[in-house]
N, C-alpha and C positions, 0 to 999 in steps of 0.2 A: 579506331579502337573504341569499344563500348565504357560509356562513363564508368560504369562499375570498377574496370580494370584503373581506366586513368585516375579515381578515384583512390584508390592504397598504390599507385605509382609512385615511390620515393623520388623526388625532386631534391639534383647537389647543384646548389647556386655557387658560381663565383663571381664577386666582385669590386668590377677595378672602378672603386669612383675617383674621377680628376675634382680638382678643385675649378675646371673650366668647363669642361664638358658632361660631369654627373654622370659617365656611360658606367650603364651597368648591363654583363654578360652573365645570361644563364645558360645552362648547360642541365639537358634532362636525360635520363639514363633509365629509356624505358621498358630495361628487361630486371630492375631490381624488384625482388617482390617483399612486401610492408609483411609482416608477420608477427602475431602477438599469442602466443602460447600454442602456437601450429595452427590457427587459426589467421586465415588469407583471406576470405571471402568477405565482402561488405556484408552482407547476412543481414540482408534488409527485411527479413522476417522478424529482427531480435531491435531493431535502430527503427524502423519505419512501419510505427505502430499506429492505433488511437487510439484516444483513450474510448473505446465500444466493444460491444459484442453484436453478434448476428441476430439476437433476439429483439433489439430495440426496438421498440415499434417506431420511433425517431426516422427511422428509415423509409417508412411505409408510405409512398408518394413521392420519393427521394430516390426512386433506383437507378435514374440515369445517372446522379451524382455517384449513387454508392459505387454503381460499376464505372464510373471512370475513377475514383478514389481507389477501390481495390484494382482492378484490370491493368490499366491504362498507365497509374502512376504506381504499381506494383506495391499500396501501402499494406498492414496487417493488421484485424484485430488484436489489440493489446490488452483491456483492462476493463474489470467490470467487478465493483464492489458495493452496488446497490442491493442484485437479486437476494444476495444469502439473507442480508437485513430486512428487505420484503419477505424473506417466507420467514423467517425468525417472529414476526410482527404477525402470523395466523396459524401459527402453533400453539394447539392446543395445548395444557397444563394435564399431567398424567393425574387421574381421579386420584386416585392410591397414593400420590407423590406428592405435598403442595410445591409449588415452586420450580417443580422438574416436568421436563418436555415428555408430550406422550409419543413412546418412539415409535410406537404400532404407527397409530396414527402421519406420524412422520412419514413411515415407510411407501402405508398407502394413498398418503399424498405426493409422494415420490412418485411413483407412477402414474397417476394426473400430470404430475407437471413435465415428466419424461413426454407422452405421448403429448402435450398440450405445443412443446417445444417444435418436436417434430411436424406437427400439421400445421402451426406457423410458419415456419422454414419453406414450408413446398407448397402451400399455399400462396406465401410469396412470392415462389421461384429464387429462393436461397438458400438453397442443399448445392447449388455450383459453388458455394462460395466458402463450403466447410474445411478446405485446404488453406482459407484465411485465418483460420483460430487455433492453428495447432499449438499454440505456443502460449495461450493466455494464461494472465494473472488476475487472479480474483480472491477474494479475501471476505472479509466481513467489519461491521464500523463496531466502533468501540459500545454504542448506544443501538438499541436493548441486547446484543448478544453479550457480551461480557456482565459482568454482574454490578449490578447497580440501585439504586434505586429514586424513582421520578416517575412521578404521576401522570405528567404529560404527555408519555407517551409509551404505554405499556400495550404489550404484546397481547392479544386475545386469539382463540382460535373461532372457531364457528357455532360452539356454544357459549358464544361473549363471555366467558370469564377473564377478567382481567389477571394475570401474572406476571413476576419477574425473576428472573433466575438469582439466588442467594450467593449460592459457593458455585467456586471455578470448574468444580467436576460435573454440574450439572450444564455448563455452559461448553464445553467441553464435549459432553456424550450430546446435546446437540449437534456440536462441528461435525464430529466425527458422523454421527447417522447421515448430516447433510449431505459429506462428502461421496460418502459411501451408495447412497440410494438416490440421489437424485442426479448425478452426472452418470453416463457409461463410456465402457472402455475401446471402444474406437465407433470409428462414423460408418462402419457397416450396421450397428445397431439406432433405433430408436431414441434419441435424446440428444440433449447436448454433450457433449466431448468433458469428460474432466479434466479439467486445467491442468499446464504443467507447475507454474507456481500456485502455492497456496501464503496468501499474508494473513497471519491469526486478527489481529489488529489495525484497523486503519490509522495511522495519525491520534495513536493515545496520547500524545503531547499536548495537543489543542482542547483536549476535553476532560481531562484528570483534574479534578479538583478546580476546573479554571474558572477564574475571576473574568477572562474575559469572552467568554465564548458565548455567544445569543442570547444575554444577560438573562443564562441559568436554564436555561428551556429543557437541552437538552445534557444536561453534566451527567458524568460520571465519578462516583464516590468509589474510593476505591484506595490501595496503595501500590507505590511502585512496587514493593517487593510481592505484593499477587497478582498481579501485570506479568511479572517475570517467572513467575509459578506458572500462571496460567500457559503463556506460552509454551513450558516445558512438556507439560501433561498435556496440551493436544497434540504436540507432534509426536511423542511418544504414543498415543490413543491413535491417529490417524494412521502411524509405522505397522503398529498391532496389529490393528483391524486389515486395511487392504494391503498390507506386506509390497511388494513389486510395483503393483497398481498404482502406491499413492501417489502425490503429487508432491514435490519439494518444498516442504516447510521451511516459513522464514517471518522473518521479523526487525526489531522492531518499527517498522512503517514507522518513523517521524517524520513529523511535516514542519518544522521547522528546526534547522542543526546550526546549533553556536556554540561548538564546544567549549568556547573558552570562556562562557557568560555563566553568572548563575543562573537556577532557576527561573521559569515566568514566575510568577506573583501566584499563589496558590492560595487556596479556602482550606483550613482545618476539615477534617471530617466531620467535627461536630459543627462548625458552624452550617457545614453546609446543609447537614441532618436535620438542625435550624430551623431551615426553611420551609420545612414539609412541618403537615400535620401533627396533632397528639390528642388523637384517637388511640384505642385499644391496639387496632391494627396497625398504624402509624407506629404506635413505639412498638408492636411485635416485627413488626418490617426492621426496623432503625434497629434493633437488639439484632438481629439476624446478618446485620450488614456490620455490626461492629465486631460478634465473633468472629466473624470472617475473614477479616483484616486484622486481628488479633495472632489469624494462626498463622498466620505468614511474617508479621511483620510491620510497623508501620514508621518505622525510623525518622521518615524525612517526612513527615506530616507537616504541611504549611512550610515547611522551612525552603526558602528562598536560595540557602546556601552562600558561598562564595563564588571567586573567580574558579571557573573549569569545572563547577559541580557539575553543570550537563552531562560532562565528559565522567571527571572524577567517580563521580555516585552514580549516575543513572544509565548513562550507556555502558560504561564498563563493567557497570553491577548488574545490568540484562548480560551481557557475552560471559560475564561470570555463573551467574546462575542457570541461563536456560541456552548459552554458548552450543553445548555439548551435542543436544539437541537439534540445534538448528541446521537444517542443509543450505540458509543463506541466508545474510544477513541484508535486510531491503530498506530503503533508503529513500526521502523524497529530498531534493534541492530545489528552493526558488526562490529567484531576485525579487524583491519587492522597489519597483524602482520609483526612485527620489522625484523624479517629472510631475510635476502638476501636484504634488500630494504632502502631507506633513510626513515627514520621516519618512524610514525606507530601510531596508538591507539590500547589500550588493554578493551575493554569494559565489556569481561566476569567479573564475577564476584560481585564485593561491585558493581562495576559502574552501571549495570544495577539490582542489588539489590533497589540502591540509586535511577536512575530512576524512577521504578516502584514506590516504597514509595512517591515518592512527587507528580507524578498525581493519585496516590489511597488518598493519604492523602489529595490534595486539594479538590480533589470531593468530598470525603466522609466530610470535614470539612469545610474547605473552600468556599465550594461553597454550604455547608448543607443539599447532599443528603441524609449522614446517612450510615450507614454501610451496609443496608438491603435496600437500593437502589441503590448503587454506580454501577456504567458502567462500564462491562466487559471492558478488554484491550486486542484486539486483536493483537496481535506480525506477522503478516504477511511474515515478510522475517528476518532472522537472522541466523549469522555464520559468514563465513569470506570473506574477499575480499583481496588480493591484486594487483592493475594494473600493478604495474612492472613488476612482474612474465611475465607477457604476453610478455616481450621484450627482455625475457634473451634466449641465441641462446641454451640454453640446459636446460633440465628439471630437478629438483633437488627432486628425491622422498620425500626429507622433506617437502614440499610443501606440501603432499596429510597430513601430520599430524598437520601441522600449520591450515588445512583447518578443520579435525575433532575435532580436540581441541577446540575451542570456539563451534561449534554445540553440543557437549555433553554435555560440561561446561551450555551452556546456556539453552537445552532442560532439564537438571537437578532442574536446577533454577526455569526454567516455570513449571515444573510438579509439583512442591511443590504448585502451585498456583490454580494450575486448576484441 
């Protein structure tokens, strides 16, 4: 019998432990089949991903690897949230427009990088291997597509004018042009394939306002409740535009879930405005980023919260706001393990059990889809992380099981699901 099958084989154990002899009898029953919403199949296309696309140039000298990884061990391209932020970063600023993307422009750089795509690919000798990415998610980072403002690292096109997108509609009629002209609609054409998941936002958690993320390099100023607009108004723009075509919008990509904590530690929007310049331009920028977050909203400005605001206010005030919209709600989970390091979180487990149940359970209740509506939850990145490791002058092999432990732990948990 092929792993795949003995793999969703229900196994019914019985057993007789003596207090002399420990004998324990099992008993396997291998015509019952595992089934989770008519779905039988392990669907090692959706479970046995990477996190890559076929473009990488990472690959380039690595083909023996890549085709025993794809081939051999039958894994899939899964995930790629680089690209959109590289071309976001050589878009040009519309002459007529300050602050807004030139879409012409857009368009016919869409067709460079369509044809740049494809002569990579066959050049390589990897157009065999476009049956690998039918299924990808890819998205865009919160820094420079969303609206922001940081000197450090602003978007220019090819007549080096430096910009940054102001309001969420201009960040937005980017997405949408992105999605729209630069991927196509199957792998008989010229390009790469357009994703089936689209995430607006990578990990807005890590860099909204934060105190502690690359102490400031790259922040994003901004508030939760235009995070939550945002989201709204591109999948509604994305729906619009390619109707059938698009891809399932989803959000919001957190990279770190503790429902029942407050807040991380946030900066004020003024303090973080602060930081920068005052220059003419400096305060016409910082004026333009405060209306902005004016028209939405800024309620929880620096505020920390109490117990369950993660939950309370900011996830359930995303599924409240831009809920309606979304075709899924996407999700990262990961252990930060305690080995070798100060602190830690242990997320496998009840924790990401708990998770799951409260945004199944508000959607399906809460918000009164119904159980025969409710919105897949795509789990995009989960397992473990820890950055300390990276600083210790020697390698400790318990590291490589700290690192498999929560991905089995957690791929267990998801396959009961899906």
């Amino acid at each position: 019998m092929s792993y795949r099958k003995l793999f969703f084989t229900k196994v019914f154990v019985w057993a007789g432990i003596s207090m002399l002899t420990a004998q324990v009898n099992v008993g396997v029953k291998l015509d019952t089949k595992h089934s989770v919403g008519g779905v039988s199949d392990f669907g090692r296309e959706r479970h046995i991903t990477v996190h890559s696309s076929l473009s990488e140039s990472d690959w380039v000298g690595e083909e023996d690897k890549l085709d025993y990884l794809l081939r051999d061990l039958d894994a899939y391209f899964g995930r790629d949230n680089g690209t959109a932020s590289w071309i976001f970063n050589v878009t040009k600023m519309d002459e007529n427009k300050a602050d807004y993307p030139d879409l012409s422009a857009m368009e016919s750089y869409g067709e460079f990088i369509k044809g740049n795509y494809q002569g990579n690919i066959e050049s390589r000798g990897y157009e065999k291997y476009q049956d690998k990415a039918l299924g990808m998610i890819c998205g865009a980072n919160p820094h420079p597509t969303f609206v922001t403002y940081n000197y450090g690292h602003m978007p220019k096109g090819d007549d080096g004018v430096e910009w940054m997108p102001r309001e969420i509609e201009s960040s937005r009629d980017w997405m949408v042009q992105y999605i729209d002209k630069y991927f196509v609609d199957d792998t008989a054409q010229e390009g790469e394939l357009r994703p089936k998941f689209w995430e607006v936002v990578n990990e807005p958690d890590m860099m909204l306002n934060a105190t502690l993320y690359f102490g400031g390099t790259t922040w994003t100023i901004s508030s939760w409740e235009t995070l939550f607009q945002y989201h709204k108004i591109v999948a509604k723009g994305v729906k619009e535009r390619l109707g059938y075509k698009a891809p399932m919008v989803g959000g919001m990509t957190w990279g770190l879930h503790d429902f029942q904590n407050p807040d991380q530690d946030r900066m004020t929007v003024e303090a973080m405005l602060g930081k920068y310049g005052t220059t003419a331009a400096d305060e016409a920028a910082k004026t333009k980023i405060r209306n902005e977050i004016a028209r939405w909203g800024n309620a929880y400005d620096g505020v920390k919260g109490t117990d369950w605001h993660q939950w309370d206010v900011l996830w359930k005030g995303f599924m409240d706001v831009a809920g309606p919209e979304m075709d899924f709600y996407a999700v990262h989970m990961y252990d930060w393990p305690k080995y070798d390091a100060t602190g830690g979180a242990i997320r496998s487990g009840m924790h990401v059990e708990g998770m799951l149940e409260m945004i199944e359970w508000y959607d399906v209740v809460g918000q009164g889809n119904g159980m025969a509506n409710r919105k897949p939850i795509v789990i995009s990145e989960y397992g473990a992380v820890q950055g300390a490791w990276a600083y210790k002058s020697t390698f400790d092999p318990r590291y490589d099981w700290e690192n498999l432990k929560p991905f089995n732990s957690m791929m267990m948990q998801y396959l009961r699901r899906s």
